[in-house]
N, C-alpha and C positions, 0 to 999 in steps of 0.2 A: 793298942800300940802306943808306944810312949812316946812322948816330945823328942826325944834324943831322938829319936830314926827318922820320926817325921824331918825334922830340920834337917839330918844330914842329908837325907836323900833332895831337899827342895838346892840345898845348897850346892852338890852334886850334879843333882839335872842344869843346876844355871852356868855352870862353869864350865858346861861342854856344846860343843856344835851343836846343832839338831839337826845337821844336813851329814852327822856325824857317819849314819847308814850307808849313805855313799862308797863310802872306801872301800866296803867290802866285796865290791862285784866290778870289776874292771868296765865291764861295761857301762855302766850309772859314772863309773870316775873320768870317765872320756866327755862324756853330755858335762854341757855348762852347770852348774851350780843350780840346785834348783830354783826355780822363781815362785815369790810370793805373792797371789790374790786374794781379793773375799769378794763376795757376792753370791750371786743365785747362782748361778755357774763361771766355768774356767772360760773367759774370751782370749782368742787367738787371733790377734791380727792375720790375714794373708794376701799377698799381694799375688794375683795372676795373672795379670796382664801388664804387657811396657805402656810409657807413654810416648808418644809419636816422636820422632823426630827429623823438624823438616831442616831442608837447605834451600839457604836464598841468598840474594844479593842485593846488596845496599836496604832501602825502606821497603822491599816486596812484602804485603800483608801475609800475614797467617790465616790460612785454608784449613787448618786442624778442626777439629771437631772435638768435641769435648770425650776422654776416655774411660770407660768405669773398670779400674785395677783393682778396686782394693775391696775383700769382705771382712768378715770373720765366721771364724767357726765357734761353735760353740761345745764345751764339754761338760759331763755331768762330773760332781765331787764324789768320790769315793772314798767310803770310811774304813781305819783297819787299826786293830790294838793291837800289843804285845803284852799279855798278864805279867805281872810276875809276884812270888809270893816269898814269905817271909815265913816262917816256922818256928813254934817255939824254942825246937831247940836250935835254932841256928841263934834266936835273941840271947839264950842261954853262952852259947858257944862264946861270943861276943862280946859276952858283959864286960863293962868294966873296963873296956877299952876301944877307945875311941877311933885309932887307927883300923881296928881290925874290922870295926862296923863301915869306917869308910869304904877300905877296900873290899867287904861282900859287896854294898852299895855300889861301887864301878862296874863289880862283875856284872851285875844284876843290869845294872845298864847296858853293857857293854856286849852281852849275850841279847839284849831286845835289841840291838842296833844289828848284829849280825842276824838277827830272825827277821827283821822288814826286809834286811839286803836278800836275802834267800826267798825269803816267799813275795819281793816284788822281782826277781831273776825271775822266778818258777811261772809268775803272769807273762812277762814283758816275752819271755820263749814259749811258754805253752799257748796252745789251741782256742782260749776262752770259754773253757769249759763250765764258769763260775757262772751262778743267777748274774742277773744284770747289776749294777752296782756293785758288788763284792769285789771285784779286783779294777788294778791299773790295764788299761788299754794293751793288748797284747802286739808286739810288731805284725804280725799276719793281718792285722784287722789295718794296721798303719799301711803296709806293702801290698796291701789287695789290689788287682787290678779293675777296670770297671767293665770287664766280662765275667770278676767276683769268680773267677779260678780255686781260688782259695776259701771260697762260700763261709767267708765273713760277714757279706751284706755289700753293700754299696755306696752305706750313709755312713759318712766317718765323721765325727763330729756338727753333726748337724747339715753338712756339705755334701752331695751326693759326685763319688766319681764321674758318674756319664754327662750331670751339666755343666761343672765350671769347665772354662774353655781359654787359653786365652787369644790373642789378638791370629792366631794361624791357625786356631781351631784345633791346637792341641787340651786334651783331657790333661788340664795339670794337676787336678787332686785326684789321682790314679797315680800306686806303685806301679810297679813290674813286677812282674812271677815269670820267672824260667823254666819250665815244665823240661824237665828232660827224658819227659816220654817212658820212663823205667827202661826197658829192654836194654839191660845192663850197660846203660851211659853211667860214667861214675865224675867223681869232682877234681877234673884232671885239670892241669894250671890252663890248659885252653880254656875249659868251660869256664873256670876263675875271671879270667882276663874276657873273656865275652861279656858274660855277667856285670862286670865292675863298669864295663863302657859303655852298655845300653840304658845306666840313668848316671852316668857321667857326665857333666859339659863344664869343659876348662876347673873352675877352683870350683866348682858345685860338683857335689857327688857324694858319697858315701864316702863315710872317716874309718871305719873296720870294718872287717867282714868275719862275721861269728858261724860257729862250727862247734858240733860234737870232739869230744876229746878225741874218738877213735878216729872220726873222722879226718880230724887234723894229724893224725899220725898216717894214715893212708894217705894223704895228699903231701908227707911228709916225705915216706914211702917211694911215692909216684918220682919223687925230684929227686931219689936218691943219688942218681949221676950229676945234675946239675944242681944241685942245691945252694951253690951260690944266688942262683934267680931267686930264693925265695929266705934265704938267711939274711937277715941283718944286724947291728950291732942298734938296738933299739934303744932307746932313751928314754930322762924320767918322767918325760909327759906323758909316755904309753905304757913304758914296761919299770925297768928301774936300769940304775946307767952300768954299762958293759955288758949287758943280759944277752943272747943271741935270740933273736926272737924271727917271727917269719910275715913276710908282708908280701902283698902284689898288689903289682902297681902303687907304692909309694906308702899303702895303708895297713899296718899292721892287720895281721888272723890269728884269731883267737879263740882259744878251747874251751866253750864253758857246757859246764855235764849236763845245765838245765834242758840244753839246746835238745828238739825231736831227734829223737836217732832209734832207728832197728835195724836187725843186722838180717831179718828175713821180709820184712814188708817196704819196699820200696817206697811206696806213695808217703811215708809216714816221717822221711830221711830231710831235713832241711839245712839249708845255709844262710845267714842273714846277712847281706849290704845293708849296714844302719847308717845314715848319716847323723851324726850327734849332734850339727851344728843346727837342725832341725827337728829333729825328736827330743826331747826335753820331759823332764818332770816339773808338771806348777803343786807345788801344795797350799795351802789355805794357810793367811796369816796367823788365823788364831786356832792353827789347830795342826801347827806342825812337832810332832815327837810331842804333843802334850800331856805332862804328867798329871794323875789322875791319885786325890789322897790316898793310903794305906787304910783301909776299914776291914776290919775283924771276919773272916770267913763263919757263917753259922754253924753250929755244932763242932767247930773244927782248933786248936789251938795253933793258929795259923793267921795270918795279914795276906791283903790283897790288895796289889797297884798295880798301872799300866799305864802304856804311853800309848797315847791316840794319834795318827795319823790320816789327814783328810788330804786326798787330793787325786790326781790322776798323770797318764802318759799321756803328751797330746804331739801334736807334728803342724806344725805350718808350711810344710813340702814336700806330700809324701812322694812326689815321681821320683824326690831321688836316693828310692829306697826299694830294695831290692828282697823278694825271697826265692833262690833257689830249692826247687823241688823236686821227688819222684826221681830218686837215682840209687844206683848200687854202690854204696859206699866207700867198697873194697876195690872197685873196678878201673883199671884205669883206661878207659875207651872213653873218645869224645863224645 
């Protein structure tokens, strides 16, 4: 590989975001920005417990006892590339011009950035099906409750659902799961609106609620008489401006194909209440979208480079996060 490619691509990689992956999956563009660590592993502050607060009059002493609120959880880094290669005759194709090398060079980026957004969508909704370390934290393992319904386990970053507790002896690192039993209950705005309020309190709660495309046409379906309750004229923080998009209870719903969905096995059908303002992606400071030089594939008239990505999905509050399960899709009975 020649100096020209090297340089443009180092040139190219610098002048673009590395949180650039983002965009492509609505979900990820709703979550804050991701944050950057390094170390042994990802620390998450979490607070589970208030601290007291007394009432008194004039100099009455303080009776309070000292309160322990605050842990952390701890999560493991996960590593993940995106190859991408270069051929001879694409160098050929190129020669000689400088523009035309840049712009392979964006593509070539700009297809790794849409391949993280796809195959961290594919974790974040799938089952966890990957050896240990190979993917991001998937929301079922975030939303598990700690009867582990969803037989995730019960250790969510280091922190097990059944002991943190806080001051009233609520399990606060415990989701909710909504079981709707199969027997043809389907995802009708009742169950919506239940769902959204059982890890709702006041401004805490879940920021969207994600769904299979059909899914969300069935529930689209279901309102067809009142579909004003569920139409709104959505905005560019969620959707883009004047788009008609659909929300309950204040939070946009939204279609994405990663999401489980079968149109014959019940138990397999999901809905997610994510709250974004607590699920988050951290990646490693020196090891976010890292490009990796172009070196010569063996036997082959061909270059080989990638961008490494180290990090994970973590949550500092899962109760207020939700998985709807085990329903007939099409159905609309509560």
């Amino acid at each position: 590989m020649d100096n020209t490619i090297q340089a443009i691509t180092y040139t190219v990689a610098r002048t673009r975001n590395p949180n650039l992956w983002i965009n492509y999956n609505f979900l990820f563009r709703m979550m804050d920005k991701p944050e950057e660590q390094a170390g042994e592993r990802i620390q998450v502050p979490v607070v589970y417990a208030q601290h007291p607060v007394e009432k008194f009059v004039g100099m009455e002493p303080s009776t309070a006892a000292r309160t322990e609120w605050q842990t952390a959880a701890y999560f493991e880094w996960t590593t993940q590339r995106a190859p991408m290669t270069y051929a001879l005759i694409d160098k050929l194709k190129n020669s000689g011009n400088k523009q035309s090398i840049i712009g392979y060079v964006k593509s070539l980026m700009t297809n790794s950035e849409k391949s993280f957004a796809d195959s961290q969508a594919t974790d974040f909704c799938g089952s966890g099906t990957e050896a240990a370390l190979r993917q991001f934290n998937y929301f079922q393992h975030v939303a598990n409750n700690a009867a582990n319904t969803l037989a995730t386990g019960t250790v969510f970053g280091t922190l097990d659902k059944n002991v943190l507790v806080d001051n009233n002896g609520v399990k606060v690192w415990a989701g909710k799961v909504k079981d709707l039993a199969g027997a043809g209950h389907g995802p009708t705005r009742t169950n919506l609106i239940t769902s959204f309020f059982e890890v709702a309190d006041g401004d805490y709660g879940p920021t969207v609620c994600v769904m299979h495309p059909e899914v969300l046409g069935a529930v689209v379906s279901f309102s067809a008489g009142t579909s004003s309750a569920l139409q709104r004229y959505v905005g560019r923080d969620k959707l883009s401006i004047g788009f008609v998009g659909y929300e309950i209870e204040g939070i946009p719903i939204h279609g994405d194909r990663h999401m489980p969905f079968s149109k014959t096995v019940e138990a397999t059908n999901k809905i997610f209440f994510v709250d974004t303002k607590s699920t988050k992606v951290i990646v490693h400071a020196d090891c976010n979208m890292l490009l990796e030089p172009w070196a010569k594939l063996p036997l082959q008239q061909a270059w080989y480079a990638c961008r490494v990505l180290a990090g994970n999905t973590v949550c500092d509050d899962p109760r207020r996060n939700l998985v709807v399960t085990n329903f007939a899709w099409n159905t609309n009975t509560d």
